[in-house]
C-alpha positions in Angstrom: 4.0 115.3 138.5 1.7 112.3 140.0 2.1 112.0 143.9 0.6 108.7 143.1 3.7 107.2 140.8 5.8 107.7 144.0 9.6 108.2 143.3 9.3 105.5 140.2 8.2 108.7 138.3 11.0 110.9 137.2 9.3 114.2 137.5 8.4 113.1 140.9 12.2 112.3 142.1 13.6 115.2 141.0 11.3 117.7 142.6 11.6 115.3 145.9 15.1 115.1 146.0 15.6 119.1 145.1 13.5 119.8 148.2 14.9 117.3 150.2 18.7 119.2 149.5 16.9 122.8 150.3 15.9 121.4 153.8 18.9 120.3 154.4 20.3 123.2 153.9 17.6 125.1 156.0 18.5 123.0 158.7 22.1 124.1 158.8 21.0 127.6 158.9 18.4 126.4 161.7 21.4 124.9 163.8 23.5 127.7 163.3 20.9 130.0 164.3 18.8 127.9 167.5 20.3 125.1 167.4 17.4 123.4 166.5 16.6 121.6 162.8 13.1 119.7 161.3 13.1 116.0 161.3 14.2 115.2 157.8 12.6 111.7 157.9 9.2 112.9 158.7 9.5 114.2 155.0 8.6 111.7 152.7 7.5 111.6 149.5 4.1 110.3 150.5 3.9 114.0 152.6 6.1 116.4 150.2 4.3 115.7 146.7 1.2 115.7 147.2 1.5 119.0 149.4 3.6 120.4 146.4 1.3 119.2 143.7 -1.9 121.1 145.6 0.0 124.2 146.8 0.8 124.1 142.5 -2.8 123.7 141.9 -4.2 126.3 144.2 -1.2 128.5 143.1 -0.4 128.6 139.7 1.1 132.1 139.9 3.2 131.2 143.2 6.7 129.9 143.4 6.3 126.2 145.0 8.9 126.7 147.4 7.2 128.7 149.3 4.9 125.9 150.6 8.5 124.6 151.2 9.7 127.6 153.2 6.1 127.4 155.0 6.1 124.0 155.3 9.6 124.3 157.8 8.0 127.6 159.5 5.6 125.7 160.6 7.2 121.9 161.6 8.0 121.6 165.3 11.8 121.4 165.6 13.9 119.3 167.4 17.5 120.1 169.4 20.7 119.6 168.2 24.0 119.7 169.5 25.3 122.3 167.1 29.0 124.7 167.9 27.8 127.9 165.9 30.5 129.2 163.9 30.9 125.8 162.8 30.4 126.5 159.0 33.0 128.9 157.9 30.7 131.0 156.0 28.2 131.5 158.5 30.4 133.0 161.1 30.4 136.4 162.1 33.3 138.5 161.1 
């Protein structure tokens, strides 16, 4: 992983574009839950690697997605229009 190689380096792509499909993903729970989700396109490579890459570097024992999971704690949210019980598998039963 080299922040600085940007998406042109492989290593880099993948972990962005993995991270980039788990907050998605927490932003469907986030709707479902508040109604709320993080600003996707705040999340850029130029932000996400280099705050992955130290977090790995700081942590070598720690699983990097919980900078991730920190990282969307943390982000102020913004409202969404959002029916809960939308996503099948969500809903209550």
């Amino acid at each position: 992983m080299n922040p600085a190689d940007g998406l042109g380096n492989t290593v880099n792509a993948l972990i962005f574009y993995w991270v980039q499909g788990y907050m998605s993903a927490a932003n469907i729970a986030l709707l479902e839950g508040d109604s709320e989700y993080v600003d996707l396109s705040l999340m850029d490579e130029k932000k996400l690697l280099p705050l992955i890459q130290d977090f790995c570097k700081k942590n070598p024992g720690k699983k990097p997605i919980s900078v991730i999971d920190q990282l969307i704690d943390d982000t102020d949210k913004v409202e969404g229009k959002w029916k809960s019980g939308t996503i099948p598998w969500a809903a209550d039963d």
